[in-house]
C-alpha distance (Angstrom), angle and dihedral (degrees) to the residues before:
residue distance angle dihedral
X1 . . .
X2 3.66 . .
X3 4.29 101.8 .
X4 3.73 98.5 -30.1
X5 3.79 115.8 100.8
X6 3.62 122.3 -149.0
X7 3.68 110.8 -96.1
X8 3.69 124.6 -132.1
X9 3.23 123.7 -118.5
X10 3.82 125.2 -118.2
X11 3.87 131.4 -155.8
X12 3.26 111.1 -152.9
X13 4.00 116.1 -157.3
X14 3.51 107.5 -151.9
X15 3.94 117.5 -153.6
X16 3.50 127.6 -169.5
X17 3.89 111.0 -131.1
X18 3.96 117.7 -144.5
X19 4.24 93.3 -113.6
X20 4.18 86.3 62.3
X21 3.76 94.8 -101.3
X22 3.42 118.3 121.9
X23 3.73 138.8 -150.3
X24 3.58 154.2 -169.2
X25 4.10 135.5 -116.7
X26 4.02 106.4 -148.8
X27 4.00 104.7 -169.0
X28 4.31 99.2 -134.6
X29 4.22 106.2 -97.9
X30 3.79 94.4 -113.8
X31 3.29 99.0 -174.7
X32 3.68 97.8 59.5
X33 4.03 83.4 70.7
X34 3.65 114.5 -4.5
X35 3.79 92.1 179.8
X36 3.85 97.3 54.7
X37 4.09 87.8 41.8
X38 3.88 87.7 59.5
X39 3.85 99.7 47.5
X40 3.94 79.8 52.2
X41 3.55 80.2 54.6
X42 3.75 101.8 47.0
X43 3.65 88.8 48.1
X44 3.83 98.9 56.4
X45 3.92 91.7 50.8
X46 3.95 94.6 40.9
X47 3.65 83.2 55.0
X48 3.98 97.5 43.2
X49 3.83 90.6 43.9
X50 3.75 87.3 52.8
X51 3.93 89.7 50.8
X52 3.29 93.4 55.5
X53 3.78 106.1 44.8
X54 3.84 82.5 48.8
X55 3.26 79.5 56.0
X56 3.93 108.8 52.3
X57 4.10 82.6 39.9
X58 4.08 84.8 66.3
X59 3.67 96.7 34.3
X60 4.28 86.8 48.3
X61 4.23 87.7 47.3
X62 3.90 91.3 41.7
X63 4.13 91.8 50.9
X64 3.93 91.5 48.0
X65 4.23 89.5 49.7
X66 3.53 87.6 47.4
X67 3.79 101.2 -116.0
X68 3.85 104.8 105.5
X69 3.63 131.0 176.4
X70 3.43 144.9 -174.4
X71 4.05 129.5 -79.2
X72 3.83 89.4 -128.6
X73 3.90 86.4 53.3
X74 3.57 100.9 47.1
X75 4.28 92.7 41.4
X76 3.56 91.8 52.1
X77 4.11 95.0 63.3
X78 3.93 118.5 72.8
X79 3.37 130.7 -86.2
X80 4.65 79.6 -110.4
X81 3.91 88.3 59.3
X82 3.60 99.3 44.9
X83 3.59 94.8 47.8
X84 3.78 83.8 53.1
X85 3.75 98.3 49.5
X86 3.91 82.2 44.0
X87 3.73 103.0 58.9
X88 4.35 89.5 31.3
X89 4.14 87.1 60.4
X90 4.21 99.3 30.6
X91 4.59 76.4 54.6
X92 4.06 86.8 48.9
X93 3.98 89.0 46.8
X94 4.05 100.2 49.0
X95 3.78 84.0 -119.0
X96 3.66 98.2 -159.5
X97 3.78 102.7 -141.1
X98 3.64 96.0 43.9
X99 3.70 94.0 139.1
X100 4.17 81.3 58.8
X101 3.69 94.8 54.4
X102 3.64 100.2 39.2
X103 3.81 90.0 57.9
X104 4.07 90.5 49.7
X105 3.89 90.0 43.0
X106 3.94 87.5 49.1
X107 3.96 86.3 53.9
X108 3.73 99.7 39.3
X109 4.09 83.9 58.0
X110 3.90 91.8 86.2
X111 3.39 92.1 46.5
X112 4.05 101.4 104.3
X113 4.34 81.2 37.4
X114 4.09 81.7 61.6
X115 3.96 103.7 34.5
X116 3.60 81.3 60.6
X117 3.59 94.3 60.6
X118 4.20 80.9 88.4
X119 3.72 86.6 80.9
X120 3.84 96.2 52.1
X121 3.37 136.7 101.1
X122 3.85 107.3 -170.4
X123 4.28 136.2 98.1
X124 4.07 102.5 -61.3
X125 4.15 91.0 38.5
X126 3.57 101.4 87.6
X127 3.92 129.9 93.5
X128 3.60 97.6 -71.7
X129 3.60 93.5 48.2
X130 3.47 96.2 49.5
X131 3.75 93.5 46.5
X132 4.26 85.8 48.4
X133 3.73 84.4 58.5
X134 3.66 106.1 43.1
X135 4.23 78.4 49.4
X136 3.76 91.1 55.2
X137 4.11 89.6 45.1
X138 3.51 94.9 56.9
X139 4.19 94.7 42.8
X140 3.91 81.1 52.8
X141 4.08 87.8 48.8
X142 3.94 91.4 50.9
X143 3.39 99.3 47.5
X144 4.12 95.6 52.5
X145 3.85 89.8 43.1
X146 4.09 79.8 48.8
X147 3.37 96.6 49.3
X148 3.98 94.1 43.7
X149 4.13 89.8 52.4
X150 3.76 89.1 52.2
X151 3.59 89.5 53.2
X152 3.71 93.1 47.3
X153 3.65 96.6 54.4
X154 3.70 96.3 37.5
X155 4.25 80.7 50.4
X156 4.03 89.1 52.0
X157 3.82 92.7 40.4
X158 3.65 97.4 58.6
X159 4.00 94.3 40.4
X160 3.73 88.6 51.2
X161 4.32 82.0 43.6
X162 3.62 88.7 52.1
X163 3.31 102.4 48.7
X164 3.74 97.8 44.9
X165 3.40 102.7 -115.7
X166 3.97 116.4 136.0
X167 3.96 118.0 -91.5
């Protein structure tokens, strides 16, 4: 094959979309750049983790108010409205370190604006950026899983305070 390199083939899922239009899934051509294909990669499920600690943090707040819901309900909002329920119950609660949260809710409110940066092709959307993202997303994702095992044990230390029992 004299200059020509074997081309890889792609299936293409097609999908009918409720309007009558219809549209095709192209799978990403990994091996064209493996390295920029898994920062894609890293991004997506920093961002999903993220959702769904978010996620567990409302659903956690939401049992101790009373007012539970279900996981499907809660994971099929945004990452905007769960922050909102989020900050709305830790208020109701007297969440101690509210200051804390506020100031990782405040920076998890770009986070869809930078997920999408997948889609981009402009300075900042290459490998590195991606990768500085999907690092920021999972900073983001360890502080509200931080913040929501202080507040458990806090939670469990003055029940067990309360009721006399030794701490």
């Amino acid at each position: 094959m004299s200059g020509q390199q074997a081309s890889t083939p792609r299936i293409a899922a097609s999908t009918s979309i409720a309007s009558g239009l219809s549209g095709a899934i192209t799978p990403l051509n990994t091996a064209r750049d493996p390295e920029h294909t898994a920062a894609i990669r890293e991004v997506v499920d920093a961002f999903r983790n993220l959702h769904a600690s978010v996620a567990r943090f409302v659903l956690m707040l939401e049992d101790l108010l009373g007012d539970a819901r279900s996981l499907e309900a809660t994971t099929g909002q945004s990452l905007g409205e769960l922050l909102t329920s989020l900050y709305d119950h830790a208020r109701a609660l007297g969440f101690v370190r509210i200051d804390d949260l506020r100031l990782a809710i405040d920076t998890a409110r770009s986070a869809e604006q930078q997920r999408d940066l997948v889609f981009q092709v402009t300075p900042g959307s290459g490998t590195e950026g991606l990768q500085r993202v999907a690092r920021g997303f999972q900073r983001l994702d360890a502080t509200f899983v931080g913040l929501c095992v202080e507040h458990v044990l806090e939670q469990h230390y003055r029940d067990r305070a309360n009721t006399g029992a030794s701490v």
